[in-house]
C-alpha positions as protocol buffer text, in pm:
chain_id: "A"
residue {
  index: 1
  type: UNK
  ca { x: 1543 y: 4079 z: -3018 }
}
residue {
  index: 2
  type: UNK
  ca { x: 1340 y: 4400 z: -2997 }
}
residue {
  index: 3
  type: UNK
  ca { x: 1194 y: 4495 z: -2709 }
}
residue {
  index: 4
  type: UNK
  ca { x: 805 y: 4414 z: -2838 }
}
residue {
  index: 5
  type: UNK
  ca { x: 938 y: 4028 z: -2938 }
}
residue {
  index: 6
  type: UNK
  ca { x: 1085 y: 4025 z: -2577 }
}
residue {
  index: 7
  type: UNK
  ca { x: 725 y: 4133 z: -2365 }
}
residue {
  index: 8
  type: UNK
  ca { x: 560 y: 3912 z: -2556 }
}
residue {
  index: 9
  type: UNK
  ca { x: 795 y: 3582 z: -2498 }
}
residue {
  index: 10
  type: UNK
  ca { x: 808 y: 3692 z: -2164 }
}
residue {
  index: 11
  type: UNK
  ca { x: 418 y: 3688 z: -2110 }
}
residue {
  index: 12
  type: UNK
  ca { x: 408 y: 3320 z: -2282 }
}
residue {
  index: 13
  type: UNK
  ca { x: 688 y: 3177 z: -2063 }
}
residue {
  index: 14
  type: UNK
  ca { x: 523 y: 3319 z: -1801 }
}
residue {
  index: 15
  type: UNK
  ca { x: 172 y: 3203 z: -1906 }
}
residue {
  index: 16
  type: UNK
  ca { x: 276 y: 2822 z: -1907 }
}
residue {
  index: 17
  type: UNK
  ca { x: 530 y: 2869 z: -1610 }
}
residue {
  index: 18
  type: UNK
  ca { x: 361 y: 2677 z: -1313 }
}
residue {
  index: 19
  type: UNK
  ca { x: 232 y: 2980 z: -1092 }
}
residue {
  index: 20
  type: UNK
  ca { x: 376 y: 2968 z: -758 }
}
residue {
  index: 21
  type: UNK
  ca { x: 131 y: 3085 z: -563 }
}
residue {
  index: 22
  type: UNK
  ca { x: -112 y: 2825 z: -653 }
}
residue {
  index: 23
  type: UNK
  ca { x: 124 y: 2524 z: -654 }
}
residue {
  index: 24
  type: UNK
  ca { x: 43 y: 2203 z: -432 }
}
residue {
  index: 25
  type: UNK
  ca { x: 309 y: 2284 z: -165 }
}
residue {
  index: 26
  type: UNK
  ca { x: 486 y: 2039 z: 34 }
}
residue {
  index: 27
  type: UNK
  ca { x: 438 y: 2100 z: 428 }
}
residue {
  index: 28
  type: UNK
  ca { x: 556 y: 1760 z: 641 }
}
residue {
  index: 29
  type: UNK
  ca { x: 684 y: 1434 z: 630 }
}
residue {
  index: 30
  type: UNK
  ca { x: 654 y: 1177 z: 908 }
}
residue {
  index: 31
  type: UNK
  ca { x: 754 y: 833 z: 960 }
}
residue {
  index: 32
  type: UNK
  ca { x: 574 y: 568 z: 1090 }
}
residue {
  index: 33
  type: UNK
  ca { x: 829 y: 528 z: 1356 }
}
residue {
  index: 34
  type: UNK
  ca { x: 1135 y: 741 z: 1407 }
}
residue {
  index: 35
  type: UNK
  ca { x: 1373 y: 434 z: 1560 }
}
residue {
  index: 36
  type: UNK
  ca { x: 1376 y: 116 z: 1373 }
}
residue {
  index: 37
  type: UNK
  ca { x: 1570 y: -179 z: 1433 }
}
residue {
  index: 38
  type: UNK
  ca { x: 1715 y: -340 z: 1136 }
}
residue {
  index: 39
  type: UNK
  ca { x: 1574 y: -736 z: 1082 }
}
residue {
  index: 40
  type: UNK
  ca { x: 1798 y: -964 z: 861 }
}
residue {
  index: 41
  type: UNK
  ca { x: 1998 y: -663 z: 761 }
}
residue {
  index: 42
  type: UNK
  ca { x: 1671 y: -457 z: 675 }
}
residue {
  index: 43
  type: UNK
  ca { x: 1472 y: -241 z: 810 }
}
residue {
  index: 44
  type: UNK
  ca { x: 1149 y: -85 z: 593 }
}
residue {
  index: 45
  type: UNK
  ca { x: 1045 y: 218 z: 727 }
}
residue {
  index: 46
  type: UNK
  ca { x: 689 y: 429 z: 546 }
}
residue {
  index: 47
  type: UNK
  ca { x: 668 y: 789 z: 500 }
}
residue {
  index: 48
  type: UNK
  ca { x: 358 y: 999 z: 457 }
}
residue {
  index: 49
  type: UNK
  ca { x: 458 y: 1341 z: 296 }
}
residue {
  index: 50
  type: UNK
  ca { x: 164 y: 1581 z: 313 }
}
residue {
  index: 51
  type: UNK
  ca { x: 57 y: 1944 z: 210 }
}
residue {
  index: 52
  type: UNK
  ca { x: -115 y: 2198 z: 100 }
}
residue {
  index: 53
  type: UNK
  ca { x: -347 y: 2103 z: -235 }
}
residue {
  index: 54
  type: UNK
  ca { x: -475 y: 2321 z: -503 }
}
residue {
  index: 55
  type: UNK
  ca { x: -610 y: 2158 z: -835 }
}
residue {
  index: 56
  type: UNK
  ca { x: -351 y: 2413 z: -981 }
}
residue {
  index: 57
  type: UNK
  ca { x: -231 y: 2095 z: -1181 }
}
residue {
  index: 58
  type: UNK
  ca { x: 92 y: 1839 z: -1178 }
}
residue {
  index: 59
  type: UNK
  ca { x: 433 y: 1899 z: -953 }
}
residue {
  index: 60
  type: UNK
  ca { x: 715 y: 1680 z: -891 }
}
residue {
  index: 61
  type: UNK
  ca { x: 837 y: 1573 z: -572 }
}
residue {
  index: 62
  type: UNK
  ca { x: 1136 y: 1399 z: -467 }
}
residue {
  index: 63
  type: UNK
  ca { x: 1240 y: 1211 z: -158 }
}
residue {
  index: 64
  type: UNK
  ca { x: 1570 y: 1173 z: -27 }
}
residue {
  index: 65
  type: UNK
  ca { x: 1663 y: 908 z: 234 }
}
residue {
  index: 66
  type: UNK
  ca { x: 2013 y: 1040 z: 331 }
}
residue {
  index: 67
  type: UNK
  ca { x: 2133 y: 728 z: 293 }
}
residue {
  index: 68
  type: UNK
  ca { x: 2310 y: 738 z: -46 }
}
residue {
  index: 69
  type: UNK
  ca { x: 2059 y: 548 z: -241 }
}
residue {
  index: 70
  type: UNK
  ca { x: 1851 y: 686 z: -503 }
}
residue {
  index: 71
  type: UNK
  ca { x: 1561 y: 944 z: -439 }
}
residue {
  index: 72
  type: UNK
  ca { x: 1187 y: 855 z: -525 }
}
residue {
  index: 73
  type: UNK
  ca { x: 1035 y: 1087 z: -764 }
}
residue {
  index: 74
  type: UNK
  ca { x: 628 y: 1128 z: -776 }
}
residue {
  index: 75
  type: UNK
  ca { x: 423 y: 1360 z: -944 }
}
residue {
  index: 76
  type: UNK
  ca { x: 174 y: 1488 z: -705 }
}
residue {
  index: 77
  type: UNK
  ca { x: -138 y: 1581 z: -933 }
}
residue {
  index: 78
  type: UNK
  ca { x: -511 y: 1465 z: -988 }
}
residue {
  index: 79
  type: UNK
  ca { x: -420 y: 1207 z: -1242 }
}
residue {
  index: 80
  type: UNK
  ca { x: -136 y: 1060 z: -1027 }
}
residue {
  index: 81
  type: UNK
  ca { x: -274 y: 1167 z: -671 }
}
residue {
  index: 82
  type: UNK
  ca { x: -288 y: 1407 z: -438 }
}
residue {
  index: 83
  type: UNK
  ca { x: -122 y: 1453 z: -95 }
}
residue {
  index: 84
  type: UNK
  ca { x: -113 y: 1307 z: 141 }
}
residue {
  index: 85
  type: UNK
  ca { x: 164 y: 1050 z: 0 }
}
residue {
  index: 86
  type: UNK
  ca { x: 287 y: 758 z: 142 }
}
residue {
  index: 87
  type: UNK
  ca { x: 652 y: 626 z: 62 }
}
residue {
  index: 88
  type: UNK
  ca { x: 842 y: 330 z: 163 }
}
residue {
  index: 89
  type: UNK
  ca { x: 1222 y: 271 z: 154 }
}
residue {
  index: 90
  type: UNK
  ca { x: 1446 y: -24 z: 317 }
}
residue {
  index: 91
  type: UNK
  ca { x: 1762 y: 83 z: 487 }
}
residue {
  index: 92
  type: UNK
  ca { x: 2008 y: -168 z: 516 }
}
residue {
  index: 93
  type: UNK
  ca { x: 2272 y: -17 z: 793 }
}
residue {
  index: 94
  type: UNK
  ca { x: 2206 y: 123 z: 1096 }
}
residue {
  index: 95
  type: UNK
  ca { x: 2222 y: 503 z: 1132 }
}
residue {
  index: 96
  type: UNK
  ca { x: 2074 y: 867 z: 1184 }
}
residue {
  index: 97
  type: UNK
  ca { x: 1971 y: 981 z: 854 }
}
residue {
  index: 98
  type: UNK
  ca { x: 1764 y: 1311 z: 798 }
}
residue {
  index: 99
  type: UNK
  ca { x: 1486 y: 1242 z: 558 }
}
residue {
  index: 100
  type: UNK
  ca { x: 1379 y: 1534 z: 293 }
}
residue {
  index: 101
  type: UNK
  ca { x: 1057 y: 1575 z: 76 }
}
residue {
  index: 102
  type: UNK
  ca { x: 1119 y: 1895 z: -134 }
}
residue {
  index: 103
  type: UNK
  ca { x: 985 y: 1978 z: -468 }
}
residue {
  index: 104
  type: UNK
  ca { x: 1206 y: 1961 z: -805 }
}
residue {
  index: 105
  type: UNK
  ca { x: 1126 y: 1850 z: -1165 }
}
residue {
  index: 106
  type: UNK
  ca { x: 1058 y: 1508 z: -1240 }
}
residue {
  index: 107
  type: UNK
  ca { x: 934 y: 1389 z: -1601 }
}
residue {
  index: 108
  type: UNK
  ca { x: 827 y: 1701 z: -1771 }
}
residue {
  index: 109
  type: UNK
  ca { x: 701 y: 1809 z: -1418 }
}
residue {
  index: 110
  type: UNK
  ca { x: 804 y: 2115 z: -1236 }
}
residue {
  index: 111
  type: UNK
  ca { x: 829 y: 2089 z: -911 }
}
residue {
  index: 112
  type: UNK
  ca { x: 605 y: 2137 z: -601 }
}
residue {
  index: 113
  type: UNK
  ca { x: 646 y: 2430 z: -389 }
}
residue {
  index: 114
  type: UNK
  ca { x: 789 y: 2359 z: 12 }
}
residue {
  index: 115
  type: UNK
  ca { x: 1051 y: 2098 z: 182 }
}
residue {
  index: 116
  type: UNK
  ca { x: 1002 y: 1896 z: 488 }
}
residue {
  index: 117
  type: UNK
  ca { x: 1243 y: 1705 z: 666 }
}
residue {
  index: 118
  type: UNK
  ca { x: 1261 y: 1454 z: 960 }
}
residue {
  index: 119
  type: UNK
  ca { x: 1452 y: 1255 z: 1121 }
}
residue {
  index: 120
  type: UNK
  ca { x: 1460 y: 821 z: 1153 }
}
residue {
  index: 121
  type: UNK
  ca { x: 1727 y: 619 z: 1394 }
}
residue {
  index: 122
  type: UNK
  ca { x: 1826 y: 254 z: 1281 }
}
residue {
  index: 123
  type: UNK
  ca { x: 1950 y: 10 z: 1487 }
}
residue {
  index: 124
  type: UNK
  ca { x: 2128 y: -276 z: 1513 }
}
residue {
  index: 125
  type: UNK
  ca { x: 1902 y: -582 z: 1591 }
}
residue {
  index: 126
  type: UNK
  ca { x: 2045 y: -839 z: 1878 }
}
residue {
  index: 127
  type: UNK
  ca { x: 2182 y: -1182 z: 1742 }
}
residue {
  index: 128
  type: UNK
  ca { x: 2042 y: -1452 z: 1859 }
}
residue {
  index: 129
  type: UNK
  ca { x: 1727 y: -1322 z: 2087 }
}
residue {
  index: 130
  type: UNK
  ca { x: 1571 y: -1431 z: 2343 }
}
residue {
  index: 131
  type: UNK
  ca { x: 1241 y: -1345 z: 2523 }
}
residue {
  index: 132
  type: UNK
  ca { x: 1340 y: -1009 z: 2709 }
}
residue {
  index: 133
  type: UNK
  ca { x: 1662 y: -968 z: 2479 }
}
residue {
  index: 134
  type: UNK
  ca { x: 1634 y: -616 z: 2254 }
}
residue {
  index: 135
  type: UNK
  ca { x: 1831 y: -389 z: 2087 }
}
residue {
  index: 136
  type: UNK
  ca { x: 1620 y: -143 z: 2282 }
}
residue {
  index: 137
  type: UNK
  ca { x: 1792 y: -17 z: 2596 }
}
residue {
  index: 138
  type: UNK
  ca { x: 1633 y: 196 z: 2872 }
}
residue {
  index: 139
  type: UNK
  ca { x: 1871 y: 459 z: 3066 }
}
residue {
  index: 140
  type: UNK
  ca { x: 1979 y: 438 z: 3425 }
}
residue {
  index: 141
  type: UNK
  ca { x: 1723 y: 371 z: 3689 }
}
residue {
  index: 142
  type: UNK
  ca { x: 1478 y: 204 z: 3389 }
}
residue {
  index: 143
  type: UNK
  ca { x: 1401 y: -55 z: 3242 }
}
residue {
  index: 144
  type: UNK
  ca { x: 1251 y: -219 z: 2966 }
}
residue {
  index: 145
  type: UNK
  ca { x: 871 y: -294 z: 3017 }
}
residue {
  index: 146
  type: UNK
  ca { x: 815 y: -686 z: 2951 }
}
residue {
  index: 147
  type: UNK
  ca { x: 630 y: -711 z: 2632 }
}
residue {
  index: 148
  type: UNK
  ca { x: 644 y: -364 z: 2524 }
}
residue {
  index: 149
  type: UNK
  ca { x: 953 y: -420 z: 2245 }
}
residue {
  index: 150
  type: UNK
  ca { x: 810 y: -405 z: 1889 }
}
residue {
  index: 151
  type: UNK
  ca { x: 1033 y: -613 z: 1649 }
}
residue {
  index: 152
  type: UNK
  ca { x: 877 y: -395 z: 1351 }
}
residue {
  index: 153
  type: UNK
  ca { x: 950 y: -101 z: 1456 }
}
residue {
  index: 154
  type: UNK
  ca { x: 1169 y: -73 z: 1696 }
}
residue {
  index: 155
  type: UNK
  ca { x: 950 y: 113 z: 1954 }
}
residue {
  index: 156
  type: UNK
  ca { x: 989 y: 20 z: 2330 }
}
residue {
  index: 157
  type: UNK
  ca { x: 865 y: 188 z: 2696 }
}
residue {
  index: 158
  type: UNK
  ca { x: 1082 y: 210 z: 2989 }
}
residue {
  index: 159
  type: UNK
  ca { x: 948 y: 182 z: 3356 }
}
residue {
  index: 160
  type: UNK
  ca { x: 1139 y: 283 z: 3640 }
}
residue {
  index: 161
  type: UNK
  ca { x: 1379 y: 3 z: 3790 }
}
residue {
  index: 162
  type: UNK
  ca { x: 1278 y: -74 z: 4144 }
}
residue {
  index: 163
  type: UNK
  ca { x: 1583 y: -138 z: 4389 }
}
residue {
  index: 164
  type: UNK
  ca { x: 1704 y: -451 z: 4475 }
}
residue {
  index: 165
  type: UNK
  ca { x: 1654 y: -427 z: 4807 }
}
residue {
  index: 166
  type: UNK
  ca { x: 1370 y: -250 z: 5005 }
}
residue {
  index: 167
  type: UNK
  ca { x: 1467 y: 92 z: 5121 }
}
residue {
  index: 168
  type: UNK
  ca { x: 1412 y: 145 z: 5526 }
}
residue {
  index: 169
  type: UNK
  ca { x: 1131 y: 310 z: 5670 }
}
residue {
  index: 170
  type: UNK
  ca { x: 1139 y: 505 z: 6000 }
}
residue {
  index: 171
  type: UNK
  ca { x: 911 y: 376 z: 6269 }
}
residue {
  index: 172
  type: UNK
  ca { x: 595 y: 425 z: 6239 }
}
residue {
  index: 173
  type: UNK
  ca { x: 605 y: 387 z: 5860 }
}
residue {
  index: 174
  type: UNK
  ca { x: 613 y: 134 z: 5579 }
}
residue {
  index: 175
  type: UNK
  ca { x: 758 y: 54 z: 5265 }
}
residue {
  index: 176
  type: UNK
  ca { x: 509 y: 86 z: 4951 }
}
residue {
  index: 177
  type: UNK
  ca { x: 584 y: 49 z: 4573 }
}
residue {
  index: 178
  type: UNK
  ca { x: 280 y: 125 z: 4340 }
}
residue {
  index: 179
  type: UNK
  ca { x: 168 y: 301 z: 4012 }
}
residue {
  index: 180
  type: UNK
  ca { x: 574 y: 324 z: 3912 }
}
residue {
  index: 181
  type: UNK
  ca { x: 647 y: 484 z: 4305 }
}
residue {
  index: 182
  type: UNK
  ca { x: 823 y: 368 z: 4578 }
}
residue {
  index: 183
  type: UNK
  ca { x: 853 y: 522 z: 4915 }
}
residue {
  index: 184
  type: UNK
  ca { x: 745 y: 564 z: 5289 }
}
residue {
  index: 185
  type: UNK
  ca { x: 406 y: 572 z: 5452 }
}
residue {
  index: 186
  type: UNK
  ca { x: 248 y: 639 z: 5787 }
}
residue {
  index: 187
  type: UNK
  ca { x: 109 y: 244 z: 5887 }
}
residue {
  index: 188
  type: UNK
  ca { x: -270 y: 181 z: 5853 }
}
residue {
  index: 189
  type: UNK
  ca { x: -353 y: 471 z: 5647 }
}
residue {
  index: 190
  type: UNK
  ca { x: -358 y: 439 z: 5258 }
}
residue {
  index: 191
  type: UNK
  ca { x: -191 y: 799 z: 5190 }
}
residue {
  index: 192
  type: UNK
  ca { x: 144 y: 859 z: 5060 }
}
C-alpha cells in the first residue's frame, strides 16, 4: 500500500470512527437498594445507569450482574434513549456481587465511553415469618425498629436496645430514657 492509499484510509476510518471525545459517556450506576432479601428464591433488584449525553449519536452499553448470568446490552442513542437508564435483573442466590455498566459494542454499535460499578447484598429471606421475624439483623446493643423491615427491599433501621433492667441513679437523681437516651438526672428539673 503506498503511503498516499494509507493517509487517505486512515482519514476515512477515522472519519466514521465514533469520536471519543464527544461520545455519551457512562458516569454511575445505582441501585434502588443495595441489600435485598431474596422472596421465593428471587429477589429483583432496578438499576439506573446515568451519564454524560451528547447527541454525538448511538453507543452500546452493557451491564454485568456478577452473578454469572448473561449481561444486558442497550444502545444508548436518540432513537433508543438517552441516559439516564433504568435496568432490572432477578438474582436468585444470595450474595455480594459488584455490578458494572461499561461501554462495549453491541449490534453494529460501538461502545459508550466510561464504567461504573456498585455494589448490591442479597439475603436469605426467613422461613416461615412472623410479625417481628426478618432476615434483617441489627448489631449488639440494637435492635430492629418494629415496622421498619421492608420485604421488597430488604431495607431495615436499628434503634438502640434499652436494658433490661433500669440502671441505678445516685440520690438525688432519676432514671430517664427518651429520644433513643437513657441515663441520670437531677429530680424536678427537665435537663439531662
Amino acid at each position: 500500500m503506498t503511503r498516499s492509499s494509507l493517509v487517505a484510509f486512515t482519514a476515512f476510518t477515522l472519519a466514521f470512527a465514533p469520536a471519543a471525545w464527544a461520545a455519551n459517556t457512562i458516569t454511575q450506576i445505582v441501585p434502588q437498594a443495595d441489600r435485598v432479601a431474596l422472596v421465593e428464591g428471587k429477589a429483583t433488584v432496578r438499576f439506573m445507569v446515568s451519564g454524560q449525553v451528547t447527541e454525538s449519536g448511538d453507543c452500546g452499553i452493557w451491564v454485568n450482574y456478577g452473578d454469572q448470568d448473561s449481561p444486558d446490552t442497550r444502545i444508548i442513542g436518540r432513537n433508543e434513549g438517552m441516559f439516564p437508564r433504568e435496568f432490572v435483573h432477578t438474582f436468585a442466590r444470595a450474595g455480594q456481587f459488584t455490578v458494572t455498566a461499561k461501554g462495549e459494542r453491541v449490534k453494529q454499535t460501538f461502545g459508550c465511553g466510561g464504567e461504573a460499578s456498585t455494589m448490591v447484598t442479597i439475603v436469605q429471606a426467613t422461613q416461615g415469618r412472623r410479625r417481628g421475624a426478618t432476615a434483617a439483623s441489627c448489631p449488639n446493643g440494637w435492635q430492629l425498629q418494629e415496622g421498619s423491615f421492608n420485604r421488597e427491599t430488604g431495607a431495615f433501621t436499628c434503634a438502640p436496645s434499652y436494658p433490661s433492667e433500669r440502671m441505678e441513679c445516685a440520690p438525688g437523681l432519676r432514671y430517664f430514657e427518651r429520644d433513643n437516651l437513657i441515663g441520670c438526672r437531677a429530680r424536678g428539673r427537665n435537663r439531662r
